[in-house]
PDB file of N, CA, C and O in Angstrom:
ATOM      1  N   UNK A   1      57.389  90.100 118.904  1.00  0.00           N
ATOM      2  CA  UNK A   1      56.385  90.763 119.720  1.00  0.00           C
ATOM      3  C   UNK A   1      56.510  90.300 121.168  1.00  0.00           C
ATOM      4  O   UNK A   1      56.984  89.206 121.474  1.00  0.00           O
ATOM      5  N   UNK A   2      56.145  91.020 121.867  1.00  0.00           N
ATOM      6  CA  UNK A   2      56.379  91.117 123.634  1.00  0.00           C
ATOM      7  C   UNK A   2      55.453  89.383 123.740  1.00  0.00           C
ATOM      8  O   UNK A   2      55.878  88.327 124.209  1.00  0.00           O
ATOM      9  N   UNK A   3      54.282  89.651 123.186  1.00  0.00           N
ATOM     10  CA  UNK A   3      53.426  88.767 123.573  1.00  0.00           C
ATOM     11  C   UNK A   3      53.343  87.815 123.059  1.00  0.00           C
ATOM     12  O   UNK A   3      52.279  87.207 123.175  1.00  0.00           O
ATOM     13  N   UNK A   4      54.539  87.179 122.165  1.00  0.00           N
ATOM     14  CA  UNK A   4      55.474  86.000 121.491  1.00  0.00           C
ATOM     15  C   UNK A   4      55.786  85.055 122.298  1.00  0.00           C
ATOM     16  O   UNK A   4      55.492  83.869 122.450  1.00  0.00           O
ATOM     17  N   UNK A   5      56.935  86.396 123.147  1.00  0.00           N
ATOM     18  CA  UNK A   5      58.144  86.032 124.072  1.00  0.00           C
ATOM     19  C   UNK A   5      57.155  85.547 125.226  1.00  0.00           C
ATOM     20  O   UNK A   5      57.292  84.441 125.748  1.00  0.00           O
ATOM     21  N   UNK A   6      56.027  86.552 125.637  1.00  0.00           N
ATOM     22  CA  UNK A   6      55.125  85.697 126.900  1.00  0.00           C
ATOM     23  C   UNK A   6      54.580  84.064 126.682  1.00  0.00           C
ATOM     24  O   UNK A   6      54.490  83.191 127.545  1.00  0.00           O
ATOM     25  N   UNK A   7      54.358  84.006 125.684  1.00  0.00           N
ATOM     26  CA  UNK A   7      53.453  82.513 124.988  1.00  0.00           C
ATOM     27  C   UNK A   7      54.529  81.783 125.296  1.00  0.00           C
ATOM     28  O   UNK A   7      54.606  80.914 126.165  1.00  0.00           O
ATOM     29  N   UNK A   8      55.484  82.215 124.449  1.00  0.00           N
ATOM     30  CA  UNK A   8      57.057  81.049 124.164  1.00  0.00           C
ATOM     31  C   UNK A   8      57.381  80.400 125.766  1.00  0.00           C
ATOM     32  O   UNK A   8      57.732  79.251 126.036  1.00  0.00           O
ATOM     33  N   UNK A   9      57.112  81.656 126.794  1.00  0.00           N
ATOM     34  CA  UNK A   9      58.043  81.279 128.024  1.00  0.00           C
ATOM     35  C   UNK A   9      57.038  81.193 128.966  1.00  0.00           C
ATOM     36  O   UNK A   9      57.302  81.501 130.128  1.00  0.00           O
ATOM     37  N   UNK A  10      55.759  80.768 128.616  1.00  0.00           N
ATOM     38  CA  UNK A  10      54.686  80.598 129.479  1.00  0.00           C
ATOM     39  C   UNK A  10      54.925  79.421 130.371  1.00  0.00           C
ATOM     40  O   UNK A  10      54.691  79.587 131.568  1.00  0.00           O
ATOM     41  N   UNK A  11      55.359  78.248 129.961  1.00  0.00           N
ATOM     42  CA  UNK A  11      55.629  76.931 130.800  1.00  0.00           C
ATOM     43  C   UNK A  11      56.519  77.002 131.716  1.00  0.00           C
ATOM     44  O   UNK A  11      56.617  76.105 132.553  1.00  0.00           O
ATOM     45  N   UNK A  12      57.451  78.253 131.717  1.00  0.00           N
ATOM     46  CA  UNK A  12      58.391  78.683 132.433  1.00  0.00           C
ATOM     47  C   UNK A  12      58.404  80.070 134.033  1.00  0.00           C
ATOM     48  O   UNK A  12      58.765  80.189 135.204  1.00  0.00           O
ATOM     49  N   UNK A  13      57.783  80.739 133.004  1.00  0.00           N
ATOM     50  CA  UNK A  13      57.409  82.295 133.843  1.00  0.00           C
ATOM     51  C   UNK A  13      56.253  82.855 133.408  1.00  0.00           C
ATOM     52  O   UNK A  13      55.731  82.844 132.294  1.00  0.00           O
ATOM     53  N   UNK A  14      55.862  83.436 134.627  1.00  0.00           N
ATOM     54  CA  UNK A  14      54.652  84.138 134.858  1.00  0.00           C
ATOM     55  C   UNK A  14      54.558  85.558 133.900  1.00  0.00           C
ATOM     56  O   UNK A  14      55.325  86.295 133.282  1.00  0.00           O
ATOM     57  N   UNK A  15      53.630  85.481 134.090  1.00  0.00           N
ATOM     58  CA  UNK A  15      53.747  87.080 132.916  1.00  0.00           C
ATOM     59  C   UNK A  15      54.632  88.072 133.566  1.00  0.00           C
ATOM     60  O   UNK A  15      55.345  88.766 132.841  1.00  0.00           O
ATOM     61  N   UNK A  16      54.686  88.287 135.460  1.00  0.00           N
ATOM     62  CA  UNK A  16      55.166  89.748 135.713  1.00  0.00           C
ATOM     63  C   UNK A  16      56.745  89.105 135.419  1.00  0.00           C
ATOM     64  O   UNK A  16      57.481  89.814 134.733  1.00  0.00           O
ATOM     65  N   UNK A  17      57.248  87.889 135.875  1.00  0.00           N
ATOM     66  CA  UNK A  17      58.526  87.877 135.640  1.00  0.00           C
ATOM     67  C   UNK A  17      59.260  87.782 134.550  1.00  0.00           C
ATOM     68  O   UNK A  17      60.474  87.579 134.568  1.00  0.00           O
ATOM     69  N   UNK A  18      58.266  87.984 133.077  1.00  0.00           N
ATOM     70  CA  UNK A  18      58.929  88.040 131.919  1.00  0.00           C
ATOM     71  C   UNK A  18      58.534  89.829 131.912  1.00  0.00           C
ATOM     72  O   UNK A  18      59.202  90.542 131.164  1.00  0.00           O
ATOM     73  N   UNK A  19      57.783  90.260 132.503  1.00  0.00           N
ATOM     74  CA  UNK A  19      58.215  91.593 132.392  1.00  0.00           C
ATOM     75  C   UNK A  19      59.407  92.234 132.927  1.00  0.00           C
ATOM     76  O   UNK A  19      60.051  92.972 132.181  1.00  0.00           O
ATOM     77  N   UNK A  20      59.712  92.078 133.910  1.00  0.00           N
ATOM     78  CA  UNK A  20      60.973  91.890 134.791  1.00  0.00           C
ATOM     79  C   UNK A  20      62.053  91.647 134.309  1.00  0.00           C
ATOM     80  O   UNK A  20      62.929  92.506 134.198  1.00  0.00           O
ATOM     81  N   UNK A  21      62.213  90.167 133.856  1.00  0.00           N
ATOM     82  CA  UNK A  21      63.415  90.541 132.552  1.00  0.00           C
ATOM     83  C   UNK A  21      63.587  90.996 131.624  1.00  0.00           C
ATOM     84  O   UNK A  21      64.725  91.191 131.197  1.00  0.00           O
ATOM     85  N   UNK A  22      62.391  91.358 130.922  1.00  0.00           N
ATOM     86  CA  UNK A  22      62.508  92.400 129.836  1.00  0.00           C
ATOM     87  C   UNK A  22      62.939  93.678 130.284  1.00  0.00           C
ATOM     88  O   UNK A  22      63.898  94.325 129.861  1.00  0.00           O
ATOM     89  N   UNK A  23      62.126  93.980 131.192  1.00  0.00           N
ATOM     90  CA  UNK A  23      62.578  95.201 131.751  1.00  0.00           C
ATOM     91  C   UNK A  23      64.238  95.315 131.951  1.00  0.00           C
ATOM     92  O   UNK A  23      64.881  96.195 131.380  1.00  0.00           O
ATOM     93  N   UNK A  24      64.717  94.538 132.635  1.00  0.00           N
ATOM     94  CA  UNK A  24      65.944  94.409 132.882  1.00  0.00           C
ATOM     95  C   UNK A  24      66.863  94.788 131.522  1.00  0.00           C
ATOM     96  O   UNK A  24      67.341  95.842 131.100  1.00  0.00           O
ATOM     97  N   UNK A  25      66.867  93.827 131.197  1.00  0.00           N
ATOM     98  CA  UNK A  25      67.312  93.968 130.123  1.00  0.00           C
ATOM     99  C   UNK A  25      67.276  95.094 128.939  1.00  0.00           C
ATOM    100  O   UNK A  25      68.022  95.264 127.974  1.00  0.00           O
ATOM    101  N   UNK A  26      66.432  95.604 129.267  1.00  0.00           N
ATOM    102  CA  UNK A  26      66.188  96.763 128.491  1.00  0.00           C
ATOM    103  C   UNK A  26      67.044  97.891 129.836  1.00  0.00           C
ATOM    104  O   UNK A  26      68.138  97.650 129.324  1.00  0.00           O
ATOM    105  N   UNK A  27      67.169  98.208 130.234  1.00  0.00           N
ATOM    106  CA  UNK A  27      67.666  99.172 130.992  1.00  0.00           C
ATOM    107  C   UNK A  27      69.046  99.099 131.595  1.00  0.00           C
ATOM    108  O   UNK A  27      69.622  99.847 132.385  1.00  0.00           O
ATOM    109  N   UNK A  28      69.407  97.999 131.005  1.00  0.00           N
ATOM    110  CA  UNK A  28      70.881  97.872 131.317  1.00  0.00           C
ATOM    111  C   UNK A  28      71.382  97.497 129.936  1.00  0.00           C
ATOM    112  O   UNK A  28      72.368  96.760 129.957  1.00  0.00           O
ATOM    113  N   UNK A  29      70.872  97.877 128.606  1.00  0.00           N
ATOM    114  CA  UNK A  29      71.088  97.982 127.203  1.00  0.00           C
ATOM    115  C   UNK A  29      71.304  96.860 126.415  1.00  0.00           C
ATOM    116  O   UNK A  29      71.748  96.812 125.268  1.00  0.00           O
ATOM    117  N   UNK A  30      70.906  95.867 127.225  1.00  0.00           N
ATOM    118  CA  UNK A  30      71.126  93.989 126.245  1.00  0.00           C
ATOM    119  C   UNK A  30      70.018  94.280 125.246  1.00  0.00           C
ATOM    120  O   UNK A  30      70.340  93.960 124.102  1.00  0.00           O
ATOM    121  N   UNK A  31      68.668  94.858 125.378  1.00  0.00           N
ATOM    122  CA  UNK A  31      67.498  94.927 124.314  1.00  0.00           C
ATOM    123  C   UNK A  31      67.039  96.466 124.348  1.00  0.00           C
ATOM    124  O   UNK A  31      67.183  97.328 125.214  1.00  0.00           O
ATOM    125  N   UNK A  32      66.403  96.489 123.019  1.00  0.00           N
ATOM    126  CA  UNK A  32      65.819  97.865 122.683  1.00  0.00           C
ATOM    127  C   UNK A  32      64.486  97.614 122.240  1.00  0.00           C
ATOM    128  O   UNK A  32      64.253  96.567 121.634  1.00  0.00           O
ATOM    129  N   UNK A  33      63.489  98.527 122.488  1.00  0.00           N
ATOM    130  CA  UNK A  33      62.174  98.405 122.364  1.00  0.00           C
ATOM    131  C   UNK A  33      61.861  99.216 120.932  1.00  0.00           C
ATOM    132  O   UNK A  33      62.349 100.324 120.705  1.00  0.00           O
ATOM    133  N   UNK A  34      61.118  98.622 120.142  1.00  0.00           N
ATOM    134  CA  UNK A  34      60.333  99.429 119.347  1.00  0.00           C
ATOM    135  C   UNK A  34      58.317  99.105 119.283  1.00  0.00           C
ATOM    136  O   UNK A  34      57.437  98.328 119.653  1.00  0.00           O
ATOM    137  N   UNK A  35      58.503 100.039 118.722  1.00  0.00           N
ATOM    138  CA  UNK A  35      56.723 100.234 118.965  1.00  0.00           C
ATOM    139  C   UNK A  35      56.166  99.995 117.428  1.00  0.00           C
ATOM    140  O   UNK A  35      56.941 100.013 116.471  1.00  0.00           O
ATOM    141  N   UNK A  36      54.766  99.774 117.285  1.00  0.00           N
ATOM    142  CA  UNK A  36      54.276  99.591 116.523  1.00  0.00           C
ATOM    143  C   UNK A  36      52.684 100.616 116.106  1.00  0.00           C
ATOM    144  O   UNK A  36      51.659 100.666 116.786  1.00  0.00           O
ATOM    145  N   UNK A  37      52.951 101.285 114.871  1.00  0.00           N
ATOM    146  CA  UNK A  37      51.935 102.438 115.035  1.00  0.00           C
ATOM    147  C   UNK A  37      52.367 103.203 115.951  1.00  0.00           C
ATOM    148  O   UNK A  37      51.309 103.378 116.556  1.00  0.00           O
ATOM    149  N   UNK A  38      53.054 103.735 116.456  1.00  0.00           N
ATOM    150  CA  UNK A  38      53.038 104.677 117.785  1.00  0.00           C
ATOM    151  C   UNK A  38      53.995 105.932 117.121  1.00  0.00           C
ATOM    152  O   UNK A  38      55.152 105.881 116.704  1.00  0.00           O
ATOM    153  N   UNK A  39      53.076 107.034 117.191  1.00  0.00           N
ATOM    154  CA  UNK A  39      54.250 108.047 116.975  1.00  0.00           C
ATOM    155  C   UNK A  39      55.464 108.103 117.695  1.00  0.00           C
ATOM    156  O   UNK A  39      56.521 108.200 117.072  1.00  0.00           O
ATOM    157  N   UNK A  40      55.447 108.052 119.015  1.00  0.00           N
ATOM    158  CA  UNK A  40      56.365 108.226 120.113  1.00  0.00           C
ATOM    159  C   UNK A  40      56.272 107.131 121.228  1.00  0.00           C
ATOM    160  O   UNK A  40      55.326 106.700 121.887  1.00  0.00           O
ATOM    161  N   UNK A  41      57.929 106.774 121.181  1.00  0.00           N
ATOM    162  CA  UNK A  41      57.670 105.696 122.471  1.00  0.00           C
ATOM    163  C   UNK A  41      56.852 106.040 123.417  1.00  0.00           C
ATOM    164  O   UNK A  41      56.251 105.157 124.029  1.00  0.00           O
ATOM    165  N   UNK A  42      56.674 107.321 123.712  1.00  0.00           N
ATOM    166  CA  UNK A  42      55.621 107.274 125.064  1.00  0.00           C
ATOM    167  C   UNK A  42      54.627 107.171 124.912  1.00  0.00           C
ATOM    168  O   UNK A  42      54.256 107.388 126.065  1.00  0.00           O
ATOM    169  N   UNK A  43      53.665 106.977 124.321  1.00  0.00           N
ATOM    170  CA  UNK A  43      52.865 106.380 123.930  1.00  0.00           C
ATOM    171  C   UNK A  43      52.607 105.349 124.764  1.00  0.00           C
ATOM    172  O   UNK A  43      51.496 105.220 125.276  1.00  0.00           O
ATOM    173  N   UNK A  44      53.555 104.550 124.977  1.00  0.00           N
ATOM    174  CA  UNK A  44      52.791 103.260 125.158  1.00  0.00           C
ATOM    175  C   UNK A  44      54.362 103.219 126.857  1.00  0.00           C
ATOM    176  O   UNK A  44      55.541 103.550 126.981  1.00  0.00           O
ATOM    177  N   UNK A  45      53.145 102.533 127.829  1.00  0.00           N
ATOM    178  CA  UNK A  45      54.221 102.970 128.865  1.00  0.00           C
ATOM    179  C   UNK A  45      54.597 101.298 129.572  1.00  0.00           C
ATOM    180  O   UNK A  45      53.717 100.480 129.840  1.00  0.00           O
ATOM    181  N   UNK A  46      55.709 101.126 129.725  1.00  0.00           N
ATOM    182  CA  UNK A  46      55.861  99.802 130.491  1.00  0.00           C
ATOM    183  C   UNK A  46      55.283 100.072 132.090  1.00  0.00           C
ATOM    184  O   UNK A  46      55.275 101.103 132.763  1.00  0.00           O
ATOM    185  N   UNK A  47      54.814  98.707 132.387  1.00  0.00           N
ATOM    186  CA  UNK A  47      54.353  97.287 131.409  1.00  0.00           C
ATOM    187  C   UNK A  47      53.231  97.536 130.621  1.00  0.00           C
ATOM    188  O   UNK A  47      52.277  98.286 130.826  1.00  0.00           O
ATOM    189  N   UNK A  48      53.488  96.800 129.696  1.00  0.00           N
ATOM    190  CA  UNK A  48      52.089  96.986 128.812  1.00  0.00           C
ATOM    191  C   UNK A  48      50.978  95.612 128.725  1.00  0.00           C
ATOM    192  O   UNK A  48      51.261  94.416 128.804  1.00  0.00           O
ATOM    193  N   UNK A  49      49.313  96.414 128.489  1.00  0.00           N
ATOM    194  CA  UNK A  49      48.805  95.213 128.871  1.00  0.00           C
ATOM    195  C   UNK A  49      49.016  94.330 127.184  1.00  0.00           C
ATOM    196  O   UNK A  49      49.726  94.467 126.188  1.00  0.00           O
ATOM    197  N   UNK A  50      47.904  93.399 127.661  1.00  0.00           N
ATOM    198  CA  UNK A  50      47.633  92.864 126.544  1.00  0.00           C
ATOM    199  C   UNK A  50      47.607  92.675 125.138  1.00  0.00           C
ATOM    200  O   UNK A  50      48.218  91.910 124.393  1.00  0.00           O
ATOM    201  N   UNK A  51      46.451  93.866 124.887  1.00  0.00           N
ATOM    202  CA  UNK A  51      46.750  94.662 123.635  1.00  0.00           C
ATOM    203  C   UNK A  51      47.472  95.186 122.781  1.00  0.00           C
ATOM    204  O   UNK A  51      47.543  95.112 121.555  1.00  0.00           O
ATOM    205  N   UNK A  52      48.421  96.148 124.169  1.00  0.00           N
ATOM    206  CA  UNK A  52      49.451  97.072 123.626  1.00  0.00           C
ATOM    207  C   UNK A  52      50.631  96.195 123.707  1.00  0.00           C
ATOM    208  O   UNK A  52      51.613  96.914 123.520  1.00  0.00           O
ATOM    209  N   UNK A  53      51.099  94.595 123.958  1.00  0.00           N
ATOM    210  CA  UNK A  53      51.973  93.919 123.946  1.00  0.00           C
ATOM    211  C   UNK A  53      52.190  93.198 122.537  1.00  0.00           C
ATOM    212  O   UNK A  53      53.323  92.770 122.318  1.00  0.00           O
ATOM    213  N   UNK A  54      51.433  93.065 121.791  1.00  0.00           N
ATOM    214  CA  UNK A  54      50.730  93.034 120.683  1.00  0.00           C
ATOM    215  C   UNK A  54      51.870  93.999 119.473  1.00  0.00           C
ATOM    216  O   UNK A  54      52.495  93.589 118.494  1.00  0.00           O
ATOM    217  N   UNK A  55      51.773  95.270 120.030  1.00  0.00           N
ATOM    218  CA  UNK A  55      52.411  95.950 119.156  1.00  0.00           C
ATOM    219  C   UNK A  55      53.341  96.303 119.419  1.00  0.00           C
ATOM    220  O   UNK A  55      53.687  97.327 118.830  1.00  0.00           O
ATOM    221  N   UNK A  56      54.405  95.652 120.534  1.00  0.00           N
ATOM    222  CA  UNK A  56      55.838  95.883 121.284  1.00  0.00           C
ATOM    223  C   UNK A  56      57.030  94.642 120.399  1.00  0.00           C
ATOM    224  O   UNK A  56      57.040  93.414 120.321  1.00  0.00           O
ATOM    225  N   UNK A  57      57.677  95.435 120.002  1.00  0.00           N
ATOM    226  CA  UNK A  57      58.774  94.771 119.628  1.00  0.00           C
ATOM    227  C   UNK A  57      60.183  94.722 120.272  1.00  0.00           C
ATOM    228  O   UNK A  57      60.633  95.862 120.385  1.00  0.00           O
ATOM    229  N   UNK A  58      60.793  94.023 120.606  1.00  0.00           N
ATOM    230  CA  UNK A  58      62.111  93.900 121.004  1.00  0.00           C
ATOM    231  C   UNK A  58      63.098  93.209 120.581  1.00  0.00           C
ATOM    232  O   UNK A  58      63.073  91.981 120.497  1.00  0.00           O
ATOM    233  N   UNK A  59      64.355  94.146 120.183  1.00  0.00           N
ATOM    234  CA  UNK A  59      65.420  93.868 119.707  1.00  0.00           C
ATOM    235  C   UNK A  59      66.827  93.996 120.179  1.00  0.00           C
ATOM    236  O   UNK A  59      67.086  94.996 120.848  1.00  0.00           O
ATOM    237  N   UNK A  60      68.029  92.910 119.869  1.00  0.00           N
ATOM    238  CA  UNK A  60      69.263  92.939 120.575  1.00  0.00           C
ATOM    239  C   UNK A  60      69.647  94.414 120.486  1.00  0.00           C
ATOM    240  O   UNK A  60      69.582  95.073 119.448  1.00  0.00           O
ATOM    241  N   UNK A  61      70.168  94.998 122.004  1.00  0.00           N
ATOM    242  CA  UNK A  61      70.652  96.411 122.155  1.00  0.00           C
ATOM    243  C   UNK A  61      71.965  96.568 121.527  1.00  0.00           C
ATOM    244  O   UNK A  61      72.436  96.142 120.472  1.00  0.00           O
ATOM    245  N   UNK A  62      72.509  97.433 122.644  1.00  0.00           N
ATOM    246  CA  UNK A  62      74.008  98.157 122.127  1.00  0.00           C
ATOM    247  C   UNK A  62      74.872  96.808 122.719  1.00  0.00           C
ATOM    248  O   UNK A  62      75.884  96.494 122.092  1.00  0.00           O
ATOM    249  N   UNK A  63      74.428  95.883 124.103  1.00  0.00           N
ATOM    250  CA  UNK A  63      75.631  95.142 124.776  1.00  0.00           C
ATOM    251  C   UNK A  63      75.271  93.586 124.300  1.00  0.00           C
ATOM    252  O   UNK A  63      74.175  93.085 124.050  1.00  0.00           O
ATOM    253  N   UNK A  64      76.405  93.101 124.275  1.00  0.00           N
ATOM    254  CA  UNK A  64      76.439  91.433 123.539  1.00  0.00           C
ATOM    255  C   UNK A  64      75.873  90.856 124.502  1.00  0.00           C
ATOM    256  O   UNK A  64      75.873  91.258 125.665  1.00  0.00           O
ATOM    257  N   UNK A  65      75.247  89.678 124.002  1.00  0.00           N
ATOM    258  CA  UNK A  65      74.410  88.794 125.066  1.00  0.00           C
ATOM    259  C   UNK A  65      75.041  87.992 125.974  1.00  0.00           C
ATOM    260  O   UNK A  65      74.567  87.513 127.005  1.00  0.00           O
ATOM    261  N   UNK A  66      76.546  87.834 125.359  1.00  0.00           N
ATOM    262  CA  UNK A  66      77.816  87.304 126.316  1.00  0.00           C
ATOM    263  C   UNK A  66      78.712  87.743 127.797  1.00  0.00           C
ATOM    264  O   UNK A  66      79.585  87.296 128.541  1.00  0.00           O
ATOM    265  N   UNK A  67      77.377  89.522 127.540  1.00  0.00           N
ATOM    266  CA  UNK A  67      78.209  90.263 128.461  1.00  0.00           C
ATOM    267  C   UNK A  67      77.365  90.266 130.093  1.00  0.00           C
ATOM    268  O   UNK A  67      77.785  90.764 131.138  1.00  0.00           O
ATOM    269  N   UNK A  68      76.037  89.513 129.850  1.00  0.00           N
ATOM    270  CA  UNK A  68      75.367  89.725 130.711  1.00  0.00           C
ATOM    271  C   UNK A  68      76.130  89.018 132.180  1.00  0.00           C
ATOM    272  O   UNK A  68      75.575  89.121 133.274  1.00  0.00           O
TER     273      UNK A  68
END
């Protein structure tokens, strides 16, 4: 869950800059997003708050993590 990865890397980064690399990363294909309950990814729109971070999942994309 999105809001895992925020807890885990709290001692480290601020909430917008773990959005930031998520983001990143998601748009240059290292991670893929899935949703939870949501008919349709749009549904739920980046960034997401609180709540809806809750039900954000992210998983290794199409590119190796070696390639970044």
């Amino acid at each position: 869950m999105q809001s895992e990865i925020r807890w885990r890397l709290r001692s480290v980064y601020d909430r917008q800059e773990v959005v930031d690399i998520l983001g990143y990363l998601s748009s240059e294909g290292y991670l893929s997003v899935r949703y939870d309950n949501c008919e349709q990814p749009g549904d739920l729109f980046f960034p997401y708050d609180e709540q809806e971070e809750s039900r954000v999942y992210w998983f290794i994309g199409e590119k190796h993590w070696y390639q970044v």
